[in-house]
N, C-alpha and C positions, 0 to 999 in steps of 0.2 A: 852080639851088638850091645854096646853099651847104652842103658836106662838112666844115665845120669842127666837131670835136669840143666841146661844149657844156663850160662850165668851172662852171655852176652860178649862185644868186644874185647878184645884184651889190650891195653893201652902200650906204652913205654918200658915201664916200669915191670910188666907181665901180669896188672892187677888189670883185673875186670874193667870197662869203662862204664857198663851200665849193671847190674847183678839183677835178673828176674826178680819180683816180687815175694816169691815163695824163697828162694835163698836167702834175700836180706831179712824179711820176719823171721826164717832159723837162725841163721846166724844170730841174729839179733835175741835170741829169745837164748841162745848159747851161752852170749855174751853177759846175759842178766846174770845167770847161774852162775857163769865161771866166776864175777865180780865177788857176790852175793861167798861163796867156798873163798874167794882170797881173803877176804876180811875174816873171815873165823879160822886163818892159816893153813888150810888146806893145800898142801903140794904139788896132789897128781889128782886127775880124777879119768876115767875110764868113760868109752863111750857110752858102757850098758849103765853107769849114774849116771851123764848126762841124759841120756836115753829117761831113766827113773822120774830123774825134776822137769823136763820138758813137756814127755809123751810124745816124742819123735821116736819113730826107729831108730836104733841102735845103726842098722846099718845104712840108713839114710843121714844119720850126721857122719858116719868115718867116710862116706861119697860125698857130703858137702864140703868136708874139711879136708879131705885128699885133694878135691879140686883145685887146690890154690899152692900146694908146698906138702912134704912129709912133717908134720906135725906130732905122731904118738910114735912109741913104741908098745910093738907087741907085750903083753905080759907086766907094763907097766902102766899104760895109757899115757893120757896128756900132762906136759907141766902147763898147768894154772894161769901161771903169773906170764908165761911165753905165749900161751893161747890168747890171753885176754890179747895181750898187744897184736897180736899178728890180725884178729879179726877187726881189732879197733881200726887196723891199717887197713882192712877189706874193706870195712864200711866206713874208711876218712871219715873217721870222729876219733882219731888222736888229736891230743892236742886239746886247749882252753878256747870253750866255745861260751859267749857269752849272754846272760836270759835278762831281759825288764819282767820282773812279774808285776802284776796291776791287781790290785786289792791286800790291804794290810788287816783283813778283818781276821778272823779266826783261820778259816782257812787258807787264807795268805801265810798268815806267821806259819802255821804247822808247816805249808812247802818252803820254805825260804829257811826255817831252823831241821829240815831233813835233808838225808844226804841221797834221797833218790837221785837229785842231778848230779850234783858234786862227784857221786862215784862213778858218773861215765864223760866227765871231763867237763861239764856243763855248769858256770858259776853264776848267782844271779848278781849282776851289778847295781840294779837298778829295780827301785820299789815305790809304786806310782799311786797314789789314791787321792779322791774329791772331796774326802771330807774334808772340812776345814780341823778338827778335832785330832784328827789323825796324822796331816803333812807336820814335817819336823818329828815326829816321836820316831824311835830307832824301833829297827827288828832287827836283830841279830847285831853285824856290823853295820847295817844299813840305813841310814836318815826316808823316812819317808820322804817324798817327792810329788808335788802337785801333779797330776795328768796334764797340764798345758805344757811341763816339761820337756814332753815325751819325746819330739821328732829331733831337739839339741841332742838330749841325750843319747838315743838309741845312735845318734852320728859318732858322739865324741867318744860313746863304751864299745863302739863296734857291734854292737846287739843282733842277734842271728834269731832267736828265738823269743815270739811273745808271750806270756804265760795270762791266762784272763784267769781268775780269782772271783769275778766279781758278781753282784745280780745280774741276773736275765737283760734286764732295763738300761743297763750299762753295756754291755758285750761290743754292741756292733758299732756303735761309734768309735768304741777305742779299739775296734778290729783296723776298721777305717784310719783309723791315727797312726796305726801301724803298718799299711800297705802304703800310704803314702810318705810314711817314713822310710820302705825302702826294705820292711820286715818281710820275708820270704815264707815264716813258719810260724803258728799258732797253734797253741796246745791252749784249749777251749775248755775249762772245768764248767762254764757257766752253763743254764740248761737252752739256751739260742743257738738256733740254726742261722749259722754266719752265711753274709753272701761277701765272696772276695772273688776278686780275680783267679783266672787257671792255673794264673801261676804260682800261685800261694797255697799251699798246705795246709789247711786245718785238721789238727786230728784232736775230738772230743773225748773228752775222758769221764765214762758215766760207769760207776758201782754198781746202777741198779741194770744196766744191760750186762755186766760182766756178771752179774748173780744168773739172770735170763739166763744167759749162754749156760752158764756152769747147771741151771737147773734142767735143762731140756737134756741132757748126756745124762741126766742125774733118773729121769723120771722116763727115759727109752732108751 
């Protein structure tokens, strides 16, 4: 009897309609690494390195990656550059998906001049701040843009994702600016617990819970 974790309906096309939770985190966590080896030109990589950079079984990723299409050969492993697309197509994020980040302070610029989005297809169009000091100055290719901007813009850039940047004291109103603009997804650096609708996605990005995590595997 086969142990393989069920990924859900299969649509049209024969891709999943919904992928479990535990598949799309692998896959996704697959994805980082496969990107991560194209950029340093890397051709082929093997289950047991993916296995290596992740800490998935080995043969829990060739049963997540069998599921969908024959992807490796034996004795050679995976090509790279055909994996990355194929999963991009599992997890529909091929393709140019576009971000408003909001706060042009330090750490605004450092996300908006790296290519953490950029390499999974994610452009930022749009860079929103209150200061008066700050709106008009350029980050990258970018003109800062007042925050009362926001609901024109995120219409006329097609905007899918929010990125908050900013203090604590700021977050939730401009969480607000974005749910009412129509914004589906929020990636939350600031340290507030946002209230949105069910239907919106927030997923917060804290260092000091990713140290947590890594120190409790670290000290049992």
């Amino acid at each position: 009897m086969s142990t393989a974790e069920p990924t859900g309906t299969v649509d049209a096309e024969g891709l999943p309609e919904r992928l479990t939770l535990g598949v799309a985190a692998r896959l996704s966590r697959y994805l980082q690494v496969l990107t991560q080896a194209k950029k340093m030109g890397k051709e082929t990589i093997s289950s047991q390195e993916l296995s290596d950079y992740t800490h998935v079984n080995s043969t829990q990723i060739r049963r997540d990656l069998s599921g969908f299409g024959k992807f490796g050969k034996r004795g050679v492993g995976y090509n790279v550059e055909s994996l990355v697309s194929q999963i991009r197509g599992i997890l529909r994020t091929a393709g140019q998906h576009n971000i408003a980040l909001f706060g042009a302070g330090h750490l605004g610029r450092a996300i908006a001049s790296s290519d953490i989005f950029a390499d999974h297809g994610f452009r930022v169009v749009a860079i929103f701040d209150a200061d008066p000091a700050k709106v008009g100055t350029e980050v990258g290719a970018q003109k800062v843009r007042h925050v009362d901007e926001v609901r024109a813009v995120v219409e006329e850039e097609d905007v899918v994702v929010g990125v908050l940047a900013v203090p604590p004291a700021a977050a939730q109103a401009l969480a607000d600016d974005l749910v009412a603009a129509g914004v589906k997804i929020i990636f939350n650096y600031s340290e507030t617990l946002l209230q949105v609708p069910p239907e919106v996605t927030v997923h917060t990005s804290s260092p000091a819970v990713d140290l947590l995590y890594a120190l409790y595997f670290y000290l049992t």
